[in-house]
C-alpha positions in Angstrom: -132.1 36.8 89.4 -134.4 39.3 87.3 -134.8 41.3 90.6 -131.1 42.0 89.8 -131.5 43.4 86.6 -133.5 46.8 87.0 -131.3 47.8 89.9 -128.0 47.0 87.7 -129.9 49.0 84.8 -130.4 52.3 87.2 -126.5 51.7 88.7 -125.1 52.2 85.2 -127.4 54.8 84.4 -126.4 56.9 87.1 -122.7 56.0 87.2 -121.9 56.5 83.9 -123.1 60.5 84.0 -121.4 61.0 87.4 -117.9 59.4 85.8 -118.4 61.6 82.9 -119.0 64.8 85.3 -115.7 64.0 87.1 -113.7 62.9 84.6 -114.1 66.4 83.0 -114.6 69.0 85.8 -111.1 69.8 87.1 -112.1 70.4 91.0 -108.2 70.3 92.0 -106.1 73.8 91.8 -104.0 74.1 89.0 -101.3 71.6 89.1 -97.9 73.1 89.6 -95.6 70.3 90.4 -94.2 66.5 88.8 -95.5 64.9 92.2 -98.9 65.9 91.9 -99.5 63.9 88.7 -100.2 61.2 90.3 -101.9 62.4 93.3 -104.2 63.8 90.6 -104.6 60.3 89.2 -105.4 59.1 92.6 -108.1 61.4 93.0 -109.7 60.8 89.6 -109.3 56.7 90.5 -111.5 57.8 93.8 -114.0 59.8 92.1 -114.8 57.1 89.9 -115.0 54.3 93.3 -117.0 56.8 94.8 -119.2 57.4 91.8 -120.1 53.8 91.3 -121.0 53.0 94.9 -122.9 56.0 95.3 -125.0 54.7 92.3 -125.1 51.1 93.3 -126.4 52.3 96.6 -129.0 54.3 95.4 -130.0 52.2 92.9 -130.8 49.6 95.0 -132.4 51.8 97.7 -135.0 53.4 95.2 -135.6 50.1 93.6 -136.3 48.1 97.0 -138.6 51.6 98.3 -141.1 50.9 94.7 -140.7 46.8 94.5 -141.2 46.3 98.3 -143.3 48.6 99.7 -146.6 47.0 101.0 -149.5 46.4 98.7 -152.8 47.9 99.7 -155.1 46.0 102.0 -151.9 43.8 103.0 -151.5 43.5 106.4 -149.7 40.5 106.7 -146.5 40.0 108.3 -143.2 40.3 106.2 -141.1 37.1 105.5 -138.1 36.7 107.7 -135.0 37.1 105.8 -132.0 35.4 107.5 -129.2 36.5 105.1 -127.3 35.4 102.2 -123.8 33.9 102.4 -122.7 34.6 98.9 -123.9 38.3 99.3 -122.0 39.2 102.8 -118.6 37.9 101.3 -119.0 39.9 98.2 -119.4 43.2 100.2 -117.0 42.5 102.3 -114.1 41.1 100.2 -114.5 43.6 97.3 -115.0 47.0 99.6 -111.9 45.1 101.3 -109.7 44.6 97.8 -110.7 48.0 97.1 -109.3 49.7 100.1 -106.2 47.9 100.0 -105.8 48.6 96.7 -105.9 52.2 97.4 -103.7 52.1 100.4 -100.8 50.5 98.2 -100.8 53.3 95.5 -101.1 56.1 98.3 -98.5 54.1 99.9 -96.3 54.4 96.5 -97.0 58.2 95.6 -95.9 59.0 99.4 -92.8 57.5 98.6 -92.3 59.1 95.8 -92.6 62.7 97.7 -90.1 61.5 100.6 -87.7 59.0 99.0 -83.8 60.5 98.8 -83.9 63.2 96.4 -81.4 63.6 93.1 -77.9 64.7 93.3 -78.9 68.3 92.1 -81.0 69.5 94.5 -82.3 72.3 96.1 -82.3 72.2 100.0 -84.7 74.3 101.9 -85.4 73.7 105.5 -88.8 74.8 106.5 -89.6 76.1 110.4 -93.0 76.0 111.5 -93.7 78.4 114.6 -97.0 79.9 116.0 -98.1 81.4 113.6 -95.9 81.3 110.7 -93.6 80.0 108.0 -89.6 80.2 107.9 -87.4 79.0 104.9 -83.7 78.7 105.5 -81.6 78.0 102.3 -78.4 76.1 103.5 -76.4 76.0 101.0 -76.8 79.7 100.0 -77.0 81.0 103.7 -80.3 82.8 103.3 -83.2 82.8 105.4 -86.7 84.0 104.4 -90.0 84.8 104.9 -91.7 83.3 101.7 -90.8 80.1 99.9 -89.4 80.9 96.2 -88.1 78.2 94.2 -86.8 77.5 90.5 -88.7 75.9 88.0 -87.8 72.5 86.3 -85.3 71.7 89.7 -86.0 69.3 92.5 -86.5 70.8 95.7 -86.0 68.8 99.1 -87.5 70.0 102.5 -86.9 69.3 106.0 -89.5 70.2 108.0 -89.4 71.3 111.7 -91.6 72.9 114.1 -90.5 75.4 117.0 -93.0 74.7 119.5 -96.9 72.7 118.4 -97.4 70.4 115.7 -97.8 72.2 112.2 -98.4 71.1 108.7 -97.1 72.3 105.7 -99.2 72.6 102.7 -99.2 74.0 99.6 -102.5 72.8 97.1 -101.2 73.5 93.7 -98.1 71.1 94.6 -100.6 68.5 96.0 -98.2 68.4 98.8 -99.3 68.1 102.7 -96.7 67.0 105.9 -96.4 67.3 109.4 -93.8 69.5 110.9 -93.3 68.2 114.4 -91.2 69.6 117.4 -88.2 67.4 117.8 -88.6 65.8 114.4 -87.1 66.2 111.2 -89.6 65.2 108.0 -88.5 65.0 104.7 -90.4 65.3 100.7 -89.4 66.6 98.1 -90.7 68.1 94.6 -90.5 69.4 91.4 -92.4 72.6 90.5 -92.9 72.9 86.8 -95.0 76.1 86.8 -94.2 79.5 87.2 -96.5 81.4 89.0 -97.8 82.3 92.8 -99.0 80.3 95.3 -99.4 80.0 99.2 -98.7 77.8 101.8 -101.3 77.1 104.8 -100.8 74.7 108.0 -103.4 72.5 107.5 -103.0 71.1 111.4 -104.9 73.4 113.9 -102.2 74.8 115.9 -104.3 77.7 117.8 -105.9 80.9 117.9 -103.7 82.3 114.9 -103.9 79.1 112.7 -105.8 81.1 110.2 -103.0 83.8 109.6 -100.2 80.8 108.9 -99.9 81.1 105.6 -96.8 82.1 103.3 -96.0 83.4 99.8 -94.6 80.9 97.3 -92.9 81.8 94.0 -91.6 79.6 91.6 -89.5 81.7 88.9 -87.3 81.3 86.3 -83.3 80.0 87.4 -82.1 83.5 86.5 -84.6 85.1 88.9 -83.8 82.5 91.3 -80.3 83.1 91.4 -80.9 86.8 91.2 -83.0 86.8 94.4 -80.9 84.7 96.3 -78.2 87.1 95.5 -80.5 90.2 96.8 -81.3 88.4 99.6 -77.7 87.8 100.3 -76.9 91.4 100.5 -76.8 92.7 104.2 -80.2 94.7 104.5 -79.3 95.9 108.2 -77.0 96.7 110.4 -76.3 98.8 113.2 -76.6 101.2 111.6 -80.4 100.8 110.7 -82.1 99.4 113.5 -85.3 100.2 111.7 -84.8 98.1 108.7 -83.6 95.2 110.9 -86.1 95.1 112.3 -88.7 95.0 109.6 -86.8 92.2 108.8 -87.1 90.5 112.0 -91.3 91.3 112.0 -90.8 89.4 108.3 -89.3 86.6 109.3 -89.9 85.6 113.2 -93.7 85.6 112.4 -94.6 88.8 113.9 -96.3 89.4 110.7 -98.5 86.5 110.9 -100.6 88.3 114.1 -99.7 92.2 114.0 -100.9 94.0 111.0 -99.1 97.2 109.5 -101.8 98.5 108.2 -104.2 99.6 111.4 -106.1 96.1 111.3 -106.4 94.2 114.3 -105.5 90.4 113.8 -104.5 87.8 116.6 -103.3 90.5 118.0 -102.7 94.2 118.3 -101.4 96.1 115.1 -98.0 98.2 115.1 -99.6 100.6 113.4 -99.8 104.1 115.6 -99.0 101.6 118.7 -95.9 103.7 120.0 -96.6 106.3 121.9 -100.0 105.7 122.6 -102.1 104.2 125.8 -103.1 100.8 126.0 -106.0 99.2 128.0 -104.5 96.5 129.2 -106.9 93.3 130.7 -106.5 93.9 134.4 -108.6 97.1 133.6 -105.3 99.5 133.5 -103.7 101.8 131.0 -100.2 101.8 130.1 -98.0 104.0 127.9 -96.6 102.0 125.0 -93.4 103.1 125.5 -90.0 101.5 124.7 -90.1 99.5 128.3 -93.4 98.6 127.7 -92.9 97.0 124.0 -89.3 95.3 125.2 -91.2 94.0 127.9 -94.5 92.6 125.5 -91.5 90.6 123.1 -89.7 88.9 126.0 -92.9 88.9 128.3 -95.9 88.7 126.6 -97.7 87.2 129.9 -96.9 90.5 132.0 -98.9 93.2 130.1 -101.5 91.3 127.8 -104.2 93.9 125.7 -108.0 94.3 126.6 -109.3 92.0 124.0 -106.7 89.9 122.7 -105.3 86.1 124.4 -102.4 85.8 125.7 -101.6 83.5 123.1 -97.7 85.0 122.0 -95.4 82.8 122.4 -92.8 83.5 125.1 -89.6 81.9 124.2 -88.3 85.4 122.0 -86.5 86.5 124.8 -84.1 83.6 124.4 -84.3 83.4 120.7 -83.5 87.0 120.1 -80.4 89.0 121.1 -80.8 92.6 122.9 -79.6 94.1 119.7 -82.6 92.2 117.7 -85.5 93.0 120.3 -84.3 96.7 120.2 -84.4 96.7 116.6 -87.5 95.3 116.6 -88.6 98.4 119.1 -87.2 100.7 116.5 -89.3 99.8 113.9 -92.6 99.5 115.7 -91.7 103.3 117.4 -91.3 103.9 113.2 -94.6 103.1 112.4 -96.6 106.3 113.3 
């Protein structure tokens, strides 16, 4: 039993310092929502788990390497050692208690993300789509490309994805769930800090996984309702193809792949693109004309660019009207 003791000494030595050290570095983004309270208690719960077995561990390890090692001028054959009842229960029970321990309070703080929200609630249903991030407000009739949300008021999403498996995450809300084609999911939250955050898919979903990601603003109720009246006004028409269509780059995730700016992402920018020839990856050149982009939105296959996959989805030519893919021209033919 004094074997026991050194070992035990060195496992509180070390654990104690590592406890400490977690227990008052915050390495979690700022918390921003009622939900992750206790997801934050759950990690600080692990840390601790983790800190004690990582002691006990190599406690034991550097104690057995100097108590054990082979004396000099010994060159006698080790005892056999053919186990210890009491000690193979022990680490299998309490590693066992502990795990199901753990499972039952991640159980309860999932419920508590996904279990039917208040009577006041804001509804947002959330669309997933290679590669990008679509928020439909039902019950104001707005859809949008970033994720804005009033402080202090439960929010309750229904998730959805368009074509590959996504997931929707946003750190500072300690929130992370699937969105799955042909499946509705469900969580809800309460932010209760004003400020800017993104959303990422945390589920690789391709070559433009890395561009998924999405503003998210949680605001005052005023600004809220402000907003959602701006966003209710009708920003194009007919009349302005052009602006329609920036909407439509917003919002149908053309943004997540073409750049405005001249930068090539997943794939080509808008920038300069009318107009002007494009090596295409069977070695010819083509005019990027009006035919030519119409034909790259409902037909990405046909003409794909020298350098880039063909990785676009092609199921905008029955998601979009004729009016929508022609505004969408416009306002790539705008962009000189």
């Amino acid at each position: 039993m004094k074997r026991f003791i050194i070992p035990v000494l060195l496992t509180i030595i070390i654990a104690v310092p590592l406890i400490i050290f977690f227990g008052s570095v915050d390495l979690t983004p700022v918390l921003a929502s009622e939900q992750g309270r206790d997801v934050d208690a759950l990690f600080r719960v692990l840390y601790i788990i983790a800190s004690i077995i990582f002691a006990l561990v190599m406690s034991f390890l550097l104690y057995s390497v100097v108590a054990f090692r082979r004396k000099e001028g010994d060159l006698t054959d080790a005892e056999p050692v053919y186990g210890h009842v009491g000690l193979e229960i022990a680490w299998t029970l309490i590693p066992l208690i502990i795990v199901l321990s753990l499972g039952g309070v991640g159980a309860s703080v999932l419920l508590d993300i996904s279990h039917p929200p208040q009577a006041e609630v804001l509804e947002v249903n959330v669309t997933g789509f290679q590669w990008a991030w679509s928020f439909e407000y039902p019950q104001y009739d707005v859809t949008s490309n970033e994720l804005v949300l009033p402080v202090d008021q439960p929010a309750r999403f229904v998730l959805s994805s368009r074509d590959v498996i996504h997931s929707f995450f946003i750190p500072e809300f300690r929130i992370k769930m699937d969105a799955v084609p042909g499946k509705l999911n469900e969580l809800q939250l309460t932010p209760t800090q004003i400020g800017e955050y993104r959303t990422y898919c945390a589920e690789l979903c391709g070559t433009g996984h890395a561009f998924m990601t999405a503003r998210v603003r949680v605001v005052d109720p005023g600004v809220f309702d402000e907003w959602v009246q701006n966003q209710q006004q009708p920003v194009a028409g007919p009349s302005d193809p052009v602006a329609q269509g920036q909407d439509l780059y917003e919002t149908q995730g053309c943004i997540g792949c073409h750049s405005l700016d001249g930068t090539p992402q997943a794939g080509p920018t808008f920038r300069g693109l009318f107009g002007h020839e494009v090596a295409l990856d069977d070695g010819t050149m083509v005019v990027a004309d009006e035919e030519y982009l119409h034909t790259s939105i409902v037909d990405p296959g046909a003409q794909v660019v020298e350098g880039f996959n063909n990785i676009m989805p092609g199921t905008y030519g029955q998601e979009l009207t004729e009016e929508q893919i022609q505004a969408l021209v416009a306002f790539i033919q705008s962009l000189q």
